[in-house]
N, C-alpha and C positions, 0 to 999 in steps of 0.2 A: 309440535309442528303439524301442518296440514296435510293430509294423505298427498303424494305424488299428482300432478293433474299432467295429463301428456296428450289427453284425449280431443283433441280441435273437431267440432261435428265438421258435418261433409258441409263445403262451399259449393256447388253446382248451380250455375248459373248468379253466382253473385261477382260484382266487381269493387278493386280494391285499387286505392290508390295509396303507394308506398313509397315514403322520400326516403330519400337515403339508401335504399336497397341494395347496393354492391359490396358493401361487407357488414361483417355486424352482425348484430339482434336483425338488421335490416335485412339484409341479405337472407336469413334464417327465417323471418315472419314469412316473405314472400316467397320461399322454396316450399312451405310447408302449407301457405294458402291454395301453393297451383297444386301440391298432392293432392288437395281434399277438395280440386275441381273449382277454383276462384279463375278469374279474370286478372291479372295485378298488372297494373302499371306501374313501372319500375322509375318514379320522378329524381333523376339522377344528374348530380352536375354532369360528369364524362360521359358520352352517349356511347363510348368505345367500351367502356369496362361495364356501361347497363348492359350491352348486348354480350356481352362476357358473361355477366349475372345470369343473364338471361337462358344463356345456353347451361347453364348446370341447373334449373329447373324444368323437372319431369312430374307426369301425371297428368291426370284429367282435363286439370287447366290448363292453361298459355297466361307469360309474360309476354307483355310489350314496352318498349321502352320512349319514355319522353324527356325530353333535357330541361332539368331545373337548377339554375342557379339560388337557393335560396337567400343571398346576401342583394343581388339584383333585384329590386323590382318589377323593373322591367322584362325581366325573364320570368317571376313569376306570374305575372299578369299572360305572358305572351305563353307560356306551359299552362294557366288554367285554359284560355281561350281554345287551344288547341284540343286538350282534355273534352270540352266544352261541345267544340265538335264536330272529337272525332267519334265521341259517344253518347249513345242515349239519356245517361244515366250511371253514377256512381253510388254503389249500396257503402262505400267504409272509408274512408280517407284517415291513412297512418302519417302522423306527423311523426315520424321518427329522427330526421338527420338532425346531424349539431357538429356541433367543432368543442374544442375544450385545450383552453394554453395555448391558444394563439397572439401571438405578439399584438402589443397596441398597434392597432391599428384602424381607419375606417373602413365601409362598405364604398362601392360606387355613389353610393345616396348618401355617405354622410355619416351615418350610424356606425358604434362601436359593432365589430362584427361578430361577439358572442349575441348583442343582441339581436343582430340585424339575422344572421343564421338563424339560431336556434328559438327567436319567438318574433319578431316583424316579421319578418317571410311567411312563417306558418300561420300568423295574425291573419295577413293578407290572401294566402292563399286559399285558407278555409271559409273566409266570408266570400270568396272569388267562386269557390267551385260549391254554397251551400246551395244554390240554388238549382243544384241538378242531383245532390242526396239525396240516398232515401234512407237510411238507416244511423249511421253516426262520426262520427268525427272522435280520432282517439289521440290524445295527447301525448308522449312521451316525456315526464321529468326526469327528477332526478332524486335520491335522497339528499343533496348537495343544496335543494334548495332550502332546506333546514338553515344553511349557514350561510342563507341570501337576502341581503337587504338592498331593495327597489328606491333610489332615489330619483323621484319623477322630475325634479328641478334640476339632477347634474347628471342623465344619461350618457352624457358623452362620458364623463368621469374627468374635469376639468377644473375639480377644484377639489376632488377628492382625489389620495393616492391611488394609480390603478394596478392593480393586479389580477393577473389574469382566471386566477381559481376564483375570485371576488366574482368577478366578471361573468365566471360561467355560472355560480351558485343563484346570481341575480336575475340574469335569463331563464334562469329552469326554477325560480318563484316567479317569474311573469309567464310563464307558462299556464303554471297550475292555476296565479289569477283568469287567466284569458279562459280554460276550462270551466272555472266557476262561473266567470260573467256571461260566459256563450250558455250554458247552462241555464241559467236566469231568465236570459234571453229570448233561449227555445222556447220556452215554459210560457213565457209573457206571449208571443205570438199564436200562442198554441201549437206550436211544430209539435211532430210527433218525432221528431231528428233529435238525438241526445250527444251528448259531450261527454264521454270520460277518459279516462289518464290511467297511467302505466307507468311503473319505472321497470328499471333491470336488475336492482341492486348494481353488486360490483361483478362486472364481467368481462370476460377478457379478448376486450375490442382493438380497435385500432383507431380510437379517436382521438388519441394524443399524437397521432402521424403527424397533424398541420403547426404544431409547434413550431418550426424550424429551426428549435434545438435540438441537435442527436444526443445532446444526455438527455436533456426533460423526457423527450421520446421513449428512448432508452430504458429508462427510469420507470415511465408509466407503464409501458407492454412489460415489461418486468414483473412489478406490481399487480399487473391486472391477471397475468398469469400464474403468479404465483398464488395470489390471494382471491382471484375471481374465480365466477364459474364461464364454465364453456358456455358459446354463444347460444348452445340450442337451449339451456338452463336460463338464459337472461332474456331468450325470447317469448319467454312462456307466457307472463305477466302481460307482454303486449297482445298476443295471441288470445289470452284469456277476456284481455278486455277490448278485444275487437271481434269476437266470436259469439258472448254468451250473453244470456239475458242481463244482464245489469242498470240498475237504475243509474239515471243519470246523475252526472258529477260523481260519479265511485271512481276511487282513484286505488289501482291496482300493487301487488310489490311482495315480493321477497316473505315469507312467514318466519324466518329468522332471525338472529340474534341482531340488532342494530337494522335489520331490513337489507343486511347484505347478502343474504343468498338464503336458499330455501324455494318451495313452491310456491306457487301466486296463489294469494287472497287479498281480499279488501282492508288496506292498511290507513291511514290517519296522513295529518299533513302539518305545517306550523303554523300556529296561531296568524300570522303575517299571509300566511297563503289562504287563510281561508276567510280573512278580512273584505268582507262584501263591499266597504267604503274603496278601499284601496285599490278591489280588483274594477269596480265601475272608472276610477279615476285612471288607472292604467289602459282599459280600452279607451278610453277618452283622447289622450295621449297617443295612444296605438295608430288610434284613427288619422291624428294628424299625420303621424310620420310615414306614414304607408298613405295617406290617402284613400285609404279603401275603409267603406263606411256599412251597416248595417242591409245587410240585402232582403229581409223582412218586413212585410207590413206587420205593424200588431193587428191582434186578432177583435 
């Protein structure tokens, strides 16, 4: 295993924008960016519990909070514009938030909502606000997306059985596509803006809340506590790979047995994820369902 990393350099004068920050890895990245003197905007659906968040972060830096629905579009068009400006500039955008065992169901738009969460919102958002980065855009998957397969002809899941761990394995492989194609993309236009990815292994969140099953619930914080690590252990990975030099498209995770727990280093991904056909045909896709389209000229 890899020596312990707990070391985040000093952020002073950098700004961060973090989805999902009110509990969590989430919560935990942007508690530990304002010690070390960051900026964080805390992009959270509840604007009552960001400013909750808000107040148990101390140090150098400052939280602010902005309200993001990530399954809405329209809210996240209306949170980037706002970001857009209320600020000069954004140095790091943490795509962190997701759902996981959430009932079939759709988004306002239409979209299954593991997708619409945890990879159209962040699709959208990150080509929304690339053109005010300066430094990178960081992914959050999963190792779940191992056991995800992307069908670009049945996203709804209407001709396929759906279930809901299916569902989340399948978002968190369009994730990692979306990392690899922005990636590409950067490169092609000459940005010097990179894209890489993070997981947490297994840790013990509270993201099976939106179930609204109190077993399944039940069941997973159970689970996650028994067999996970604590949050500040699952935020490492994202930490790591929103802080340190890293070439782009490096996808962050766990040094341990199966990638469930340990310190962060640079881990590998599934052949399906790192399928350069698939990931151009999934922004393709992306693009239509969000509507939001490449903000780049090439170079």
């Amino acid at each position: 295993m890899a020596a312990p990393w707990t070391d985040v350099p000093p952020q002073h004068g950098r700004r961060y924008v973090v989805t999902g920050a009110t509990s969590g890895i989430g919560l935990v990245t942007a508690q530990v960016l304002v010690r070390r003197g960051a900026e964080v905007v805390l992009a959270v659906r509840n604007p009552d519990k960001g400013a909750e968040a808000a107040s148990t972060m101390t140090g150098p830096g400052r939280a602010v909070v902005e309200q993001l629905e990530l399954s809405d579009l329209s809210s996240v068009r209306a949170c980037a514009r706002r970001i857009t400006e209320r600020f000069d500039g954004v140095d790091v955008l943490v795509n962190n938030a997701g759902v996981l065992g959430v009932p079939r169901r759709d988004s306002v738009d239409g979209h299954e909502v593991h997708l619409a969460t945890n990879h159209l919102g962040h699709h959208a958002l990150s080509l929304l606000l690339l053109p005010t980065l300066r430094d990178r855009v960081v992914v959050v998957s999963s190792t779940a997306h191992r056991h995800g397969h992307l069908d670009l002809d049945d996203l709804a899941w209407e001709r396929r059985r759906y279930g809901v761990h299916h569902a989340y394995a399948a978002s968190k492989l369009a994730n990692l596509l979306f990392l690899g194609e922005l990636q590409r993309r950067l490169t092609a236009a000459g940005s010097t803006l990179r894209a890489v990815g993070a997981h947490p292994g297994t840790t013990a969140t509270a993201i099976t809340s939106g179930s609204g099953n109190p077993v399944a619930t039940a069941v997973g914080a159970f689970g996650h506590k028994l067999f996970g690590m604590p949050s500040w252990r699952g935020a490492l990975p994202s930490l790591y790979a929103a802080t340190l030099d890293l070439p782009g498209n490096s996808y962050v995770g766990p040094d341990g047995p199966g990638e469930m727990f340990g310190w962060p280093v640079l881990v590998g991904r599934s052949r399906e994820a790192s399928d350069p056909a698939l990931a151009a045909e999934c922004w393709r896709v992306s693009e239509e369902l969000t509507g939001v389209g490449w903000p780049l000229s090439p170079r």
